[in-house]
C-alpha positions, 0 to 999 in steps of 0.5 A: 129126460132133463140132467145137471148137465142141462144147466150147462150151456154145452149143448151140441144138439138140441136134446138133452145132453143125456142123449149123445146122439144114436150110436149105442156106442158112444162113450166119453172117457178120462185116462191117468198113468203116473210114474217117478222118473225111475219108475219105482212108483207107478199109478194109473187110473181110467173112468168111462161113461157110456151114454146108450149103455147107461153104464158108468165104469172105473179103474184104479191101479198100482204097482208096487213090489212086482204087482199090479193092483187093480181096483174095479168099479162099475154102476148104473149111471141113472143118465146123470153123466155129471156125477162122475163117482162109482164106487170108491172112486171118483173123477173131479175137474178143479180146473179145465184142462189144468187140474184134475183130482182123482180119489180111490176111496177106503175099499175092502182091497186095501188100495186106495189114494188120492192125486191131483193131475196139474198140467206141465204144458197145454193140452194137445188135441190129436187128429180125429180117429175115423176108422172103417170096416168095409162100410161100418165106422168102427171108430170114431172119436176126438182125444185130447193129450196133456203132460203134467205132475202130480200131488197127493198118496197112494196107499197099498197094504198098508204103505203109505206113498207120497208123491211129490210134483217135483217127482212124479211125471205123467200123462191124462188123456180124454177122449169121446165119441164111437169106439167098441164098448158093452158087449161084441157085435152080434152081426159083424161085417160080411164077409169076415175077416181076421181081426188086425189092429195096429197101435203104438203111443208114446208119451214122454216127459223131459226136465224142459219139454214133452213129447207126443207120437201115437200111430194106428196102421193097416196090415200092410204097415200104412198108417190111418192116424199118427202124429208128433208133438213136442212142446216145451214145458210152461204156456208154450204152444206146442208144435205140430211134427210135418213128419214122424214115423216109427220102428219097433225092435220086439222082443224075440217071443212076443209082440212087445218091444225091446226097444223102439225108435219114433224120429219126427222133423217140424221141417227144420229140425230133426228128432230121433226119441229112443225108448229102452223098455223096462217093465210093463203095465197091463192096461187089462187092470184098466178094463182095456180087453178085460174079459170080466171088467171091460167097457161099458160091461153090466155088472150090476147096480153099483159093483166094486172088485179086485185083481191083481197081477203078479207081473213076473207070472204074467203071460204077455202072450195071453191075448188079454195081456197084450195091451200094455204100457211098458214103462221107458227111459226115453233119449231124445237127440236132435240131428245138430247134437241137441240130447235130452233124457227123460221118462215116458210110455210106450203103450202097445196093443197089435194083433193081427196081420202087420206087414213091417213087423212080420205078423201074418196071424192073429197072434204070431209073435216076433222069432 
């Protein structure tokens, strides 16, 4: 079946582009998160189209007064992977890998808005994610990483937010290929074995520069995938850390931080980024493990729903809870007395076993 996309020359395989290659899991996703430097104004957004599925699916959050707000929408994509609206809410490329506009249109939830994304710095390409179960490939997919502002309004229950480029920080990301989406697995790898996943990013923003580190790591604390960036703001290159690493002091009760610490050198200089957690962000509201808006789920023909968390009630512990991005004041300190204070993430999902953090079940927590 032929699509617009067709009359792009992007073709990685010769078939329409409306085929992306054989594993029904294959998806191609967008990510938004927003915040004013005290993080007073917090958005975030997230779109994902799954191919195999034939499903389109998109989230718009807010929060604002001690809740979250958290827009639904999920359709049949009709193979056209261009038209990237579902909804009430819609995804625009103004400007490849610069500019980008994300809208929530007029709703019966009373959350809408419309911001545009300009890049702070170039965008980063990450290493590939390859992840194994025995010799099932459970992950494998390439994501891009960009700090940046943003312009535009935000409205919920009737107030009105603007926001200010000068104001308002953030990170997008992109990212496609395999990763689990739709429904789970109905024959899982033999024998089975308890679930574990290991995952920290932290993206930050300063007045002159960003700073990138994400790691995925085994039970035993062993990294699969990590990796540090910084870069100055501006047309600057960007610079690749030759090391970086971790710690998490978490909170007792839980499997969130209280605080953390990730230090990284371009083997010349080193770097120690503290993060102080304020509150967070359940990336549930973004469909990430949401038993009834998750990935690639069939909804219907063209559907739209609502939640919303009251973040004060919210049981962190509850499995589909704890994904989050926890909203930080971030010091970053060189060895030669160089200091820098910012704002950032510090996006956490761990269950299962992990050896440096004492975890041994699917969900212990922290004493």
């Amino acid at each position: 079946m032929l699509t617009k996309a067709d009359d792009y020359p992007i073709h990685q395989l010769p078939v329409p582009i409306a085929y992306a290659g054989t594993d029904r899991n294959f998806y191609d996703r967008y990510f938004f998160n927003g915040y004013s430097r005290d993080g007073e104004i917090f958005f975030a957004a997230a779109m994902g189209i799954y191919p195999h599925l034939n499903i389109i699916d998109a989230s718009f959050c807010v929060v604002r007064n001690g809740k979250q707000y958290n827009v639904h929408a999920s359709r049949v994509l009709g193979m056209e992977r261009m038209d990237t609206v579902v909804g009430p809410i819609s995804v625009e490329v103004l400007e490849p890998l610069a500019k980008l506009r994300v809208r929530c249109a007029d709703n019966a939830y009373g959350v809408k808005g419309e911001f545009t994304f300009t890049r702070r710095a170039p965008a980063v390409e990450e290493p590939r994610f390859i992840y194994q179960t025995g010799p099932r490939t459970v992950m494998d997919y390439t994501r891009l990483t960009q700090n940046g502002t943003y312009d535009g309004w935000l409205e919920v229950e009737g107030e009105r937010i603007e926001l200010r480029g000068s104001e308002i920080w953030g990170t997008r990301d992109r990212s496609w290929g395999v990763r689990p989406v739709g429904q789970r697995d109905s024959q899982p790898v033999a024998p089975q074995q308890m679930p574990q996943f290991y995952w920290l990013w932290a993206p930050c923003n300063f007045e002159d520069r960003f700073s990138l580190y994400h790691i995925n790591a085994e039970a035993t604390g062993a990294p699969w995938n990590e990796a540090a960036v910084m870069g100055l703001a501006g047309d600057h290159e960007p610079v690749h850390m030759k090391t970086a690493s971790s710690t998490v002091n978490y909170k007792s009760g839980s499997r969130h931080a209280k605080t953390a610490e990730v230090k990284f050198s371009d083997g010349t200089k080193n770097w120690t980024a503290t993060f102080e957690p304020k509150w967070q962000f359940y990336m549930a509201g973004l469909g990430y493990m949401n038993p009834e808006w998750g990935h690639g789920h069939f909804k219907g023909a063209n559907e739209v729903g609502f939640e919303l968390f009251d973040l004060a009630q919210t049981d962190e512990n509850q499995f589909d809870r704890n994904h989050i991005q926890a909203f930080s004041v971030v010091t970053l300190e060189s060895d030669d007395g160089e200091r820098h204070v910012g704002s950032g993430v510090l996006e956490q999902l761990i269950f299962g076993p992990h050896a440096p953090s004492g975890f041994k079940d699917l969900m212990d927590l922290a004493p």
